[in-house]
C-alpha atoms as a printed R data frame, in Angstrom:
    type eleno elety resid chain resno       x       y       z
1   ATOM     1    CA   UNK     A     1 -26.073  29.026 -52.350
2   ATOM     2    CA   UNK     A     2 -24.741  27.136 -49.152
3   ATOM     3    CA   UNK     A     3 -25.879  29.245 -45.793
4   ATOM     4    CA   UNK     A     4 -22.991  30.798 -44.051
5   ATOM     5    CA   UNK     A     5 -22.112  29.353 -41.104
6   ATOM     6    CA   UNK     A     6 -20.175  30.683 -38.028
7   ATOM     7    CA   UNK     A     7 -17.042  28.584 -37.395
8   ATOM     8    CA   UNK     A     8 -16.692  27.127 -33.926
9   ATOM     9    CA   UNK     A     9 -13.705  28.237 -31.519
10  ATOM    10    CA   UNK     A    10 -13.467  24.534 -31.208
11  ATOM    11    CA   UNK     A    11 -11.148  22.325 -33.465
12  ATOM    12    CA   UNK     A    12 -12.905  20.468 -36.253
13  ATOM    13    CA   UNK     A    13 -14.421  17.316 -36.193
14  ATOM    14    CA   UNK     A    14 -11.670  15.573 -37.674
15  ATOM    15    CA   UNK     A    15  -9.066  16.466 -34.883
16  ATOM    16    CA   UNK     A    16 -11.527  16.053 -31.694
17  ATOM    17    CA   UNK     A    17 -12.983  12.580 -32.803
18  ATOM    18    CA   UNK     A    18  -9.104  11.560 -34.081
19  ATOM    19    CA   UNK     A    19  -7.746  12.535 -30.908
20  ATOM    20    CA   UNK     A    20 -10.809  11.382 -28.517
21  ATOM    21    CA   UNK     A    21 -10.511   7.748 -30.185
22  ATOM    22    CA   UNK     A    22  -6.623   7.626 -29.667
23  ATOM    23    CA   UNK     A    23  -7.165   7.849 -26.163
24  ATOM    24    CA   UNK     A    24 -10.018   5.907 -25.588
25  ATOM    25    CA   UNK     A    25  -7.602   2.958 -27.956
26  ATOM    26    CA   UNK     A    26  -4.464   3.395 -25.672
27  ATOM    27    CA   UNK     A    27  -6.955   3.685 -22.476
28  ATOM    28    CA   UNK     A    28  -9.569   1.628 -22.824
29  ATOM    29    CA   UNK     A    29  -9.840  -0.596 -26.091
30  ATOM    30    CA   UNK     A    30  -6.582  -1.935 -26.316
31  ATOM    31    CA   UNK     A    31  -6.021  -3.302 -22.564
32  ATOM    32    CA   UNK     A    32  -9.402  -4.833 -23.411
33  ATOM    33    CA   UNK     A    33  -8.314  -6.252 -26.077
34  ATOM    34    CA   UNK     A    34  -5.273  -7.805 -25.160
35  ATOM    35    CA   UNK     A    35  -7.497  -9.467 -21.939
36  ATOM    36    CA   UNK     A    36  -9.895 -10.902 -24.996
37  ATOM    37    CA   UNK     A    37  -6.653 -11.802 -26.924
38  ATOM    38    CA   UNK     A    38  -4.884 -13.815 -23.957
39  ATOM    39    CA   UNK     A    39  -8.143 -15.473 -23.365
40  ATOM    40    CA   UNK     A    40  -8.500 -16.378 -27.210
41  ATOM    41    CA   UNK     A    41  -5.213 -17.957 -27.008
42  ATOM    42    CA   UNK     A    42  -6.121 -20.271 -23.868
43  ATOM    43    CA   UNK     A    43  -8.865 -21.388 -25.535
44  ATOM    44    CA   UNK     A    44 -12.816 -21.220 -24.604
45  ATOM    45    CA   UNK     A    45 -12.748 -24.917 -23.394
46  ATOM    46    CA   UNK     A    46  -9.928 -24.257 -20.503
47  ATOM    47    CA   UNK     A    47 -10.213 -21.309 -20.037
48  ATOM    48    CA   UNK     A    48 -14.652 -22.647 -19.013
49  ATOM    49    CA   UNK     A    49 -12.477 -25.166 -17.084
50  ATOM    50    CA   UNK     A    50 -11.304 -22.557 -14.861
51  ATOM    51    CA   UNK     A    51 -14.249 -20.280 -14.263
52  ATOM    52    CA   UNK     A    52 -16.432 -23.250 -13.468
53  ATOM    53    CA   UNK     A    53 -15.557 -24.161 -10.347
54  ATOM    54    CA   UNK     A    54 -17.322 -23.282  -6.869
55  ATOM    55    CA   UNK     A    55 -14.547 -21.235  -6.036
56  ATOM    56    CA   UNK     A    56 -14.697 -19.011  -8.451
57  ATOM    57    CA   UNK     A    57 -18.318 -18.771  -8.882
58  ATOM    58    CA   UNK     A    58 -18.685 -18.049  -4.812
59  ATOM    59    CA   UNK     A    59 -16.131 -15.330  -5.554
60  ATOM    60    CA   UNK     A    60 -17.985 -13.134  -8.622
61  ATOM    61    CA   UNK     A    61 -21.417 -13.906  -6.828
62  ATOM    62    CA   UNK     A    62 -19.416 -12.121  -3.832
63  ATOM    63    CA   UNK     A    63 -18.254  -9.365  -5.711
64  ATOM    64    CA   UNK     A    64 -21.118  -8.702  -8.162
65  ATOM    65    CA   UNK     A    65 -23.793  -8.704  -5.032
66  ATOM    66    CA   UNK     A    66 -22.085  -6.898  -2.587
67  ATOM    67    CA   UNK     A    67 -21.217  -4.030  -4.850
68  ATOM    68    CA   UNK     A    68 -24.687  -4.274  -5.924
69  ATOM    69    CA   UNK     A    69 -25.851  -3.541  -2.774
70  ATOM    70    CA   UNK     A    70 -22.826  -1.189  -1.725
71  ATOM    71    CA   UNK     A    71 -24.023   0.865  -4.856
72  ATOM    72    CA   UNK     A    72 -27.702   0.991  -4.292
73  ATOM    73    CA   UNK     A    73 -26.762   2.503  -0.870
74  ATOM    74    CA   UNK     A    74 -25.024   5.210  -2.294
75  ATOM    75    CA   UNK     A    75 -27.781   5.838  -5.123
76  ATOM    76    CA   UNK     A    76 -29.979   6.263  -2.086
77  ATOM    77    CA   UNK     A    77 -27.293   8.224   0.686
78  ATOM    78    CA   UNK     A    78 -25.765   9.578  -2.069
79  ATOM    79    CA   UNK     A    79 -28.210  11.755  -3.758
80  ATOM    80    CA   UNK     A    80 -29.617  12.547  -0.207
81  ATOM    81    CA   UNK     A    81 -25.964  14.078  -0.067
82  ATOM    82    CA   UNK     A    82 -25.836  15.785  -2.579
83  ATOM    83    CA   UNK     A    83 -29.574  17.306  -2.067
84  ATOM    84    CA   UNK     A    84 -27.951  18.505   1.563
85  ATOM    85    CA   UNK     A    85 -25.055  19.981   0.213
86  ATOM    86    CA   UNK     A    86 -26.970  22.442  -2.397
87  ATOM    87    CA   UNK     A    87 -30.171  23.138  -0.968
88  ATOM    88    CA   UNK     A    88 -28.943  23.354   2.599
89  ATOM    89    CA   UNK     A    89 -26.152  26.132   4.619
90  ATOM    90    CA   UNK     A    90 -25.254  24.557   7.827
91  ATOM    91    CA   UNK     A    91 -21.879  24.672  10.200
92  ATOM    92    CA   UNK     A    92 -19.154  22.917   8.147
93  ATOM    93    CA   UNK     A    93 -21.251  22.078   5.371
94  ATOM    94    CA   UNK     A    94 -17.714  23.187   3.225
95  ATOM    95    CA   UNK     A    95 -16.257  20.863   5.528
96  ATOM    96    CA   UNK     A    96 -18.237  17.750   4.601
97  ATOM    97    CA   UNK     A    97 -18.614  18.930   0.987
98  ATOM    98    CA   UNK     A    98 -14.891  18.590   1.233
99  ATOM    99    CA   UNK     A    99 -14.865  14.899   2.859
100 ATOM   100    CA   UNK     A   100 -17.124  13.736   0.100
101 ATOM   101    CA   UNK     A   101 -14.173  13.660  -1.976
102 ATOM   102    CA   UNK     A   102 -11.464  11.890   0.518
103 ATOM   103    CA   UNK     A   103 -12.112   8.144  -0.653
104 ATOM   104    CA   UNK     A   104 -10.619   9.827  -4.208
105 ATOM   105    CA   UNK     A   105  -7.382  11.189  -2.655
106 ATOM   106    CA   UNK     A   106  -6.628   8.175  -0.321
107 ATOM   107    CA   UNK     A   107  -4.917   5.414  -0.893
108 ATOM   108    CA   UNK     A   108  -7.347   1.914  -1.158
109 ATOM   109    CA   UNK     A   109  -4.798  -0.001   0.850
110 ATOM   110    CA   UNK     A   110  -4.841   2.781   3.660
111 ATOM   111    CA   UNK     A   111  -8.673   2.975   3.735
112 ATOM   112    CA   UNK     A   112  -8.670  -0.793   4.268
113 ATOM   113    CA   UNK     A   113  -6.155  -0.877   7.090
114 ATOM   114    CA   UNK     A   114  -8.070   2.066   8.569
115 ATOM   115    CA   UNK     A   115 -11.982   0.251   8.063
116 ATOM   116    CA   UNK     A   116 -10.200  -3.091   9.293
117 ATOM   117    CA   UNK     A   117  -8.918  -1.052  12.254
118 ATOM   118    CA   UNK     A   118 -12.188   0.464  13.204
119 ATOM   119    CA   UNK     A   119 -14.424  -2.799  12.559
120 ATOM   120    CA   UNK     A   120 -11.741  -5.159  13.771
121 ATOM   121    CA   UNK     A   121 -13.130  -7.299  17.105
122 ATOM   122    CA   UNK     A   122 -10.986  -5.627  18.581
123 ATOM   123    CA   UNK     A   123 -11.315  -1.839  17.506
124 ATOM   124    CA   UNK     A   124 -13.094   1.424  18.266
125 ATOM   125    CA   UNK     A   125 -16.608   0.342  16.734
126 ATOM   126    CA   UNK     A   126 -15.778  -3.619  16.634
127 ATOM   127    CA   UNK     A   127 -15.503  -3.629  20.421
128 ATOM   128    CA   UNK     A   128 -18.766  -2.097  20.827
129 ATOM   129    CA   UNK     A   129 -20.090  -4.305  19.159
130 ATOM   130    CA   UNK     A   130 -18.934  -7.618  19.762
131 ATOM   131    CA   UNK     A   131 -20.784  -7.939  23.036
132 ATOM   132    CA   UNK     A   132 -23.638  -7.865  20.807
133 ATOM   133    CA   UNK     A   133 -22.027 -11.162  18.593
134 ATOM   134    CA   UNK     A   134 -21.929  -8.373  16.018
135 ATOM   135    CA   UNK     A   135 -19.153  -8.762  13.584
136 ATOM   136    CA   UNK     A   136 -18.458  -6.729  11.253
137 ATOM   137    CA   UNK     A   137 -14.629  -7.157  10.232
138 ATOM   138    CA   UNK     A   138 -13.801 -10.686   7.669
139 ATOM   139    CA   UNK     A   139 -17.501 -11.057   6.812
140 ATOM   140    CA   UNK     A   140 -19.310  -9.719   4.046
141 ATOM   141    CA   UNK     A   141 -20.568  -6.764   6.245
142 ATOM   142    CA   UNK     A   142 -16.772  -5.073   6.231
143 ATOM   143    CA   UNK     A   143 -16.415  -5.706   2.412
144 ATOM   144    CA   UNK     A   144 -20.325  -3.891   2.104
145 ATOM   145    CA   UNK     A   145 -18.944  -0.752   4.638
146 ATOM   146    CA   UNK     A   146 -15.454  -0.796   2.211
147 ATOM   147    CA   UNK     A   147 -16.847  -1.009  -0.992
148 ATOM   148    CA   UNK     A   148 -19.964   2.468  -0.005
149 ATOM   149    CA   UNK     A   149 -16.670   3.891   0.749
150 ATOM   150    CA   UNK     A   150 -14.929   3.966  -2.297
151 ATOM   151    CA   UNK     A   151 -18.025   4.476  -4.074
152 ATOM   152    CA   UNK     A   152 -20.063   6.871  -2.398
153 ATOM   153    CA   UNK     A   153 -18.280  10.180  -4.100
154 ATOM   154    CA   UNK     A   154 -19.128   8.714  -7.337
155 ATOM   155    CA   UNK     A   155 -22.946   9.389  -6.695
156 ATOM   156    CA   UNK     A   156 -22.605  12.303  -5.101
157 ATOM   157    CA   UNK     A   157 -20.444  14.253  -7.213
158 ATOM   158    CA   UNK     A   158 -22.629  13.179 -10.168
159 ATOM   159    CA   UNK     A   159 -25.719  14.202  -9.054
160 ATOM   160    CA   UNK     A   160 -24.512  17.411  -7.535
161 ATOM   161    CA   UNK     A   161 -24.389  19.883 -10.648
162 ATOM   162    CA   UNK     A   162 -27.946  18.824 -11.988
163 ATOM   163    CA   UNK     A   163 -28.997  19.286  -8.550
164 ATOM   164    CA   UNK     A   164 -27.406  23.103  -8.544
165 ATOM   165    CA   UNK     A   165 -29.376  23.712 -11.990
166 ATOM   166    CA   UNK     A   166 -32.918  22.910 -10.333
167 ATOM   167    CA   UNK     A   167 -34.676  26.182  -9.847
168 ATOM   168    CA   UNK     A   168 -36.109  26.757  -6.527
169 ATOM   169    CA   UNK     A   169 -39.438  27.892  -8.703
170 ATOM   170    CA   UNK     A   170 -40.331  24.877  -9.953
171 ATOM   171    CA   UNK     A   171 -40.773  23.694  -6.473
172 ATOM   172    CA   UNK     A   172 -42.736  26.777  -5.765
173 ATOM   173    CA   UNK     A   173 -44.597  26.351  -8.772
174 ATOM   174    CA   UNK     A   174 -45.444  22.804  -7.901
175 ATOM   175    CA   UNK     A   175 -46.463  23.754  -3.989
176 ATOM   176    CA   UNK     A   176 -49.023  27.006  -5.526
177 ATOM   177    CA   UNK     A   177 -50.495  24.226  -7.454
178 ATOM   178    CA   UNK     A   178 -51.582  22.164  -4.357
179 ATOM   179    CA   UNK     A   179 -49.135  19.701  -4.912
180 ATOM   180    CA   UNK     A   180 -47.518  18.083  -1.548
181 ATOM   181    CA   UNK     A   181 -43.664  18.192  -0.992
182 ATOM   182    CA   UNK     A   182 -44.040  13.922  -1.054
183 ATOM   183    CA   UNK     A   183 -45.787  14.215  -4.768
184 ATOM   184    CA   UNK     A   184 -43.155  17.185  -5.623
185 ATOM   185    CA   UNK     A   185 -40.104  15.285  -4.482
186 ATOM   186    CA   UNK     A   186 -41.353  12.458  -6.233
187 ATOM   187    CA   UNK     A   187 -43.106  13.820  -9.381
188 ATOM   188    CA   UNK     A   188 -40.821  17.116 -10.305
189 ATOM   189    CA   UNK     A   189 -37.481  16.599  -8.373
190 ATOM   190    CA   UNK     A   190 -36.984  12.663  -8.481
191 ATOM   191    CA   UNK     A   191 -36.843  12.311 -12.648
192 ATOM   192    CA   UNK     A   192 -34.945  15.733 -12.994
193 ATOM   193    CA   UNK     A   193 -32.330  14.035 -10.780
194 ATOM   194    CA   UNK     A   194 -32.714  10.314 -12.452
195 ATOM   195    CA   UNK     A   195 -30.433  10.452 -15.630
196 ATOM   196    CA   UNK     A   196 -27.020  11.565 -13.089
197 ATOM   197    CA   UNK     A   197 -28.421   9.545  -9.948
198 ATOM   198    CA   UNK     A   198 -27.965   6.090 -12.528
199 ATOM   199    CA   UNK     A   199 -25.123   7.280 -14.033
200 ATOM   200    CA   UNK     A   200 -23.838   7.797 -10.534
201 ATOM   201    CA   UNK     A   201 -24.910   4.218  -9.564
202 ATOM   202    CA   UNK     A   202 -23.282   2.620 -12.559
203 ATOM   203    CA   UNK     A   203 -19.972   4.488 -11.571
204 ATOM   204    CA   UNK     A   204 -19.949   3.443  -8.254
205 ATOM   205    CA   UNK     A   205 -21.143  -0.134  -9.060
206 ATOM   206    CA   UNK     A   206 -18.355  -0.368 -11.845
207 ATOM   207    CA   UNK     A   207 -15.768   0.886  -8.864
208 ATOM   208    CA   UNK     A   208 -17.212  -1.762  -6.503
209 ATOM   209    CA   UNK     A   209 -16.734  -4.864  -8.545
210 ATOM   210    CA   UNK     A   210 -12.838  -4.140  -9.129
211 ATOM   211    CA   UNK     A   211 -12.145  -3.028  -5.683
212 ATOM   212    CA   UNK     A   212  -9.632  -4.797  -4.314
213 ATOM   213    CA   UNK     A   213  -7.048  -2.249  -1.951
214 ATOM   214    CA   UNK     A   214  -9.802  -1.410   0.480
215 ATOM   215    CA   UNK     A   215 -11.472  -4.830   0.688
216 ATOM   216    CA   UNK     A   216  -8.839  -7.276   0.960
217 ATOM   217    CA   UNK     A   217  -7.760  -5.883   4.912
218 ATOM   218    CA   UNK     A   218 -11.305  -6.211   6.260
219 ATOM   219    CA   UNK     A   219 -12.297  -9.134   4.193
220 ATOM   220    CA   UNK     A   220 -10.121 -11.726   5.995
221 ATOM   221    CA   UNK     A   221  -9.672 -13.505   2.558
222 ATOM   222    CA   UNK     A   222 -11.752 -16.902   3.675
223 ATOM   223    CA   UNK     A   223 -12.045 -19.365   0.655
224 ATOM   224    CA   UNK     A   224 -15.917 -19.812  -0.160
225 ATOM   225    CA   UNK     A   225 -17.019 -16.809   1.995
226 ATOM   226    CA   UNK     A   226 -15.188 -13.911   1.861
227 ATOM   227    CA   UNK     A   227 -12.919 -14.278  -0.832
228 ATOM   228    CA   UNK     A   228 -13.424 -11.913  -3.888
229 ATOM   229    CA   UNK     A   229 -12.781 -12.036  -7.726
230 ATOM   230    CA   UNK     A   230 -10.228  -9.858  -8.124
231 ATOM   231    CA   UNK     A   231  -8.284 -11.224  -5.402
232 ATOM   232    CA   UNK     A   232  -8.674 -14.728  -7.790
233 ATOM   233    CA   UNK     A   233  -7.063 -12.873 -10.340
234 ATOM   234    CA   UNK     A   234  -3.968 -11.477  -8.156
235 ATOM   235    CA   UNK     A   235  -3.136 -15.191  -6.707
236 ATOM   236    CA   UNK     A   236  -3.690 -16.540 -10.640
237 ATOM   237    CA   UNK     A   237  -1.190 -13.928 -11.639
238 ATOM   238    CA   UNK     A   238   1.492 -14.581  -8.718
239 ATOM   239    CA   UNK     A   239   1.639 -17.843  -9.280
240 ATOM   240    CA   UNK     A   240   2.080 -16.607 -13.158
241 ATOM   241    CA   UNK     A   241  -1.402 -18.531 -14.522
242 ATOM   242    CA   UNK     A   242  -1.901 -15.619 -16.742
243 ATOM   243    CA   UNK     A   243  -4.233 -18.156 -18.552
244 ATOM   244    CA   UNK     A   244  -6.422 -18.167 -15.249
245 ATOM   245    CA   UNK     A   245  -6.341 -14.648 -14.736
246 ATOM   246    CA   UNK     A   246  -7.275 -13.804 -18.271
247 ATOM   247    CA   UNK     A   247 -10.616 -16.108 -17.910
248 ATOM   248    CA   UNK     A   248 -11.666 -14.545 -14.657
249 ATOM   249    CA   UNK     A   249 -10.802 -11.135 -15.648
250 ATOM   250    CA   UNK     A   250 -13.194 -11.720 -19.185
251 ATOM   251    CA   UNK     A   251 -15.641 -13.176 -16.983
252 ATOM   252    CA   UNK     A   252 -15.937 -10.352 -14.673
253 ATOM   253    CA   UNK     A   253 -15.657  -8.366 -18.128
254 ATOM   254    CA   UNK     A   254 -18.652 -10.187 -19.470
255 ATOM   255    CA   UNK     A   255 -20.886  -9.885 -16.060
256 ATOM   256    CA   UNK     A   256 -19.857  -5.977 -15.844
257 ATOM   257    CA   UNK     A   257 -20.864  -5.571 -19.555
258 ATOM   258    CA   UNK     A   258 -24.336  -6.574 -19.326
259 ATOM   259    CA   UNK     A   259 -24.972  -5.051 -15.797
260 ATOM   260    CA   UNK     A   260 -23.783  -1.644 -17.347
261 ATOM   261    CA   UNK     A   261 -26.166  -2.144 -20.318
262 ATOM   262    CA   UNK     A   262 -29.015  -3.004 -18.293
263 ATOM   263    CA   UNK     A   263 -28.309   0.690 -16.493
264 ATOM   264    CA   UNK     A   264 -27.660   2.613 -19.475
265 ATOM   265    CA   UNK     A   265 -30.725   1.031 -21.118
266 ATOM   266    CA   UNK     A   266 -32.635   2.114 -17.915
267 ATOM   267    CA   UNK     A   267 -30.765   5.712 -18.253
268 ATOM   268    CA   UNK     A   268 -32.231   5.949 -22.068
269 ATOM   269    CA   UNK     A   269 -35.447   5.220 -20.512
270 ATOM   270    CA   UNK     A   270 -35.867   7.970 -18.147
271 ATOM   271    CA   UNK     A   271 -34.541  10.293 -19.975
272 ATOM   272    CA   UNK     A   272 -37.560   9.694 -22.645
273 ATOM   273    CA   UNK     A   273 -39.841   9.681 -19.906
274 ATOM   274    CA   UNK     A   274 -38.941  13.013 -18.846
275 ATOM   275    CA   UNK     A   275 -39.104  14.107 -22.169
276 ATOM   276    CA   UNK     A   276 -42.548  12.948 -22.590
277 ATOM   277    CA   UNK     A   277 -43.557  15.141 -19.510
């Protein structure tokens, strides 16, 4: 005799996963596909031909290393955020809580004019600094400050629920044991907050790579320094190569592939380990 078991206020299996994988096909799968399609139809020989040149490979070495480094800024400012923002009540804390979002609701093209505007030689911070021969604007410093700004909520607003769900007694716990607030931080709080601080990274590092709005102001756009993949793709497309664009776009596709495995296989990893504590 089968057990009796409760329904679920939920729809059934059949709807959820029938519905969840026609959206991920008309979100996700197919504009993927069609990118691996067009490229299929170039052919792998051209469409090598057009990825291997030094343009193109100073432009994803660009993108794929700044955003690296844009995103492991955020993994590090980010959670420090989000730590601030739960464990801490301070003057305007709703305020800044509320500015963590603001890269979301503005428009990329306005927060580049605005960063190119501020860093520019000539503007508020880029005048302060130029007596210095600091430059920030149309170097790879301005795409680095552009890129933690689009990508900085991602982090934050990751890691901030699991940080909400830490009970202030664990730390206790861990200081009536002798343990330091350095070992604590590292030993109790750090892996509790791993799992959403990489998936955090990988969202902001997956933002950074396609950026292009915010970047392309402060960038200045200089062939062999400055010049990004995605804005390859745009001048392929204008001057209607959709042959070129397709092989850069699958070849940033490919990069961002194994990056994001590497960091979910790291994700898997941690989460065992804090299993096994």
């Amino acid at each position: 005799m089968r057990p009796f078991v409760r329904p679920s206020p939920m729809p059934g299996l059949s709807l959820s996963l029938g519905i969840t994988l026609t959206m991920l096909s008309l979100v996700v799968l197919l504009p993927m596909a069609a990118l691996l399609w067009q490229g299929a139809s170039f052919g792998i020989g051209p469409m090598w031909d057009v990825i291997d040149r030094d343009r193109v490979w100073k432009a994803l070495l660009l993108s794929f290393r700044v955003a690296f480094f844009a995103a492991l800024f955020n993994l590090v400012f980010g959670v420090l955020l989000a730590w601030v923002l739960v464990r801490y009540d301070f003057p305007g804390r709703r305020l800044v809580d509320a500015a963590v979002d603001l890269p979301f609701a503005l428009p990329t093209a306005v927060a580049g004019i605005a960063l190119t505007a501020l860093y520019a030689p000539n503007g508020l911070f880029g005048s302060w600094l130029k007596p210095y021969g600091i430059k920030i604007a149309y170097t790879e410093w301005g795409i680095l400050i552009a890129l933690i700004f689009v990508g900085l909520p991602f982090v934050t607003r990751t890691v901030q629920p699991v940080a909400e769900e830490i009970d202030r007694e664990v730390e206790e716990a861990s200081a009536t044991l002798g343990a330091s607030r350095f070992y604590t931080l590292c030993r109790v709080i750090a892996p509790m907050l791993a799992p959403a601080a990489l998936t955090g990274f990988a969202l902001a590092l997956a933002r950074a790579v396609g950026e292009y709005g915010s970047v392309i102001f402060i960038a200045g756009n200089i062939p062999m320094k400055t010049e990004i993949a995605p804005l390859l793709i745009v001048m392929q497309l204008e001057e209607f190569n959709y042959n070129g664009a397709a092989a850069i776009g699958i070849a940033m596709l490919a990069i961002s592939f194994v990056l994001l495995l590497a960091i979910n296989l790291l994700q898997i990893w941690s989460r065992r380990r804090i299993g096994h504590v």
